[in-house]
C-alpha atoms as one frame of an Amber mdcrd trajectory, in Angstrom:
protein
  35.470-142.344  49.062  37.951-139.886  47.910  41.318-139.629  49.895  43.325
-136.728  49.967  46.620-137.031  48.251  48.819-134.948  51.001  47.395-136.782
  53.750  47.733-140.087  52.449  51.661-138.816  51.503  51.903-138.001  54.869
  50.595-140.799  57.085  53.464-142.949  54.188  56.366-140.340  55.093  55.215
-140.906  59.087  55.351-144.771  58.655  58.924-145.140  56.777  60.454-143.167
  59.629  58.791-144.670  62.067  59.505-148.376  60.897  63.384-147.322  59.669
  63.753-146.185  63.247  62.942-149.744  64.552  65.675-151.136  62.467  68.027
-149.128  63.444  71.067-149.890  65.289  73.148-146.692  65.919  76.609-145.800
  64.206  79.554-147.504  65.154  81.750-145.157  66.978  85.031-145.711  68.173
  85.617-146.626  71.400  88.381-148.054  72.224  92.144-147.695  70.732  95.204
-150.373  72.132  98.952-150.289  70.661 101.320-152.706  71.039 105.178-152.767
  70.068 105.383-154.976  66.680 107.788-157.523  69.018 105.367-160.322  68.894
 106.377-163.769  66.955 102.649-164.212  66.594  99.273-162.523  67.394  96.234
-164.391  68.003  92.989-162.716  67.512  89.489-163.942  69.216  86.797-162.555
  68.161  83.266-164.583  67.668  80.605-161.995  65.909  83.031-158.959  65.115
  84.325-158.155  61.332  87.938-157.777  61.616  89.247-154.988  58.832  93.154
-155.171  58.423  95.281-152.356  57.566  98.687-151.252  57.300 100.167-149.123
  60.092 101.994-145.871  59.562 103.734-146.296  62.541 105.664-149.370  63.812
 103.236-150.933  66.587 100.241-152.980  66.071  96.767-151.062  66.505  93.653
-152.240  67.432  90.754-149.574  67.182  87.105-151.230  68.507  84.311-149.527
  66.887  80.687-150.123  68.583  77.119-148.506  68.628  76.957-148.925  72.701
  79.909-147.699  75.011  80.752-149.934  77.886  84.249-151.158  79.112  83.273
-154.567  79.697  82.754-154.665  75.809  86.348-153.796  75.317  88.826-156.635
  74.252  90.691-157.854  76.637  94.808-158.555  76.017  97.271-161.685  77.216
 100.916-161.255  76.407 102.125-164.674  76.399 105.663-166.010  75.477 105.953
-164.088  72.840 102.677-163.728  71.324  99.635-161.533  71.815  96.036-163.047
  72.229  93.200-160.530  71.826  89.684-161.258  72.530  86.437-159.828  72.427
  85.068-158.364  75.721  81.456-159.462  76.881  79.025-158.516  74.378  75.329
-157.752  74.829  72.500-159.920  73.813  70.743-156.672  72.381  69.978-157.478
  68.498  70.691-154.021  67.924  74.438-154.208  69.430  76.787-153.460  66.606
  80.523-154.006  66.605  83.517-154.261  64.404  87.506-153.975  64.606  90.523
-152.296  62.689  94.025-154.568  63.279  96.439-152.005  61.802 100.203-154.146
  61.167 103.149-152.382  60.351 104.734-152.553  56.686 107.106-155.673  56.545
């Protein structure tokens, strides 16, 4: 039996996108920005799954940017000021396998 190059290319080309689309789990976006005055003696972050990325500030607060592939407010952190220090933790996050999530924790210079 002799198969026909192009088609055979073709049914391949169909197959890769149609597999790499099963894997895929959106871009992160981001969704959610909070700033804070750097007045905190400590800052206590609480986040289970989520890579946290820290950078320096060019301004003098603290920054928190959420970046997610799904947009819902109950994933958004949620933020106790206590005595002095600031607790941040990670909203509700879906079971979906596909949910995708990280944070930037921007601290000012010094």
């Amino acid at each position: 039996m002799n198969k026909n190059p192009i088609t055979l290319a073709l049914v391949v080309v169909v197959l890769a996108v149609a597999l790499g689309g099963c894997t895929m789990s959106g871009t992160q976006t981001l969704v959610n920005t909070l700033e804070f005055k750097a007045s905190y003696g400590s800052i206590l972050l609480d986040y289970d799954a989520d890579d946290i990325i820290v950078k320096q500030s060019g301004s003098s607060d603290v920054i928190i940017k959420e970046y997610m592939n799904q947009d819902r407010k109950v994933y958004y952190a949620k933020v106790e000021d206590n005595a002095g220090g600031l607790k941040i933790t990670e909203g509700v996050r879906p079971k979906d396998p596909k949910f995708r999530s990280y944070i930037e924790l921007y601290l000012p210079h010094g």
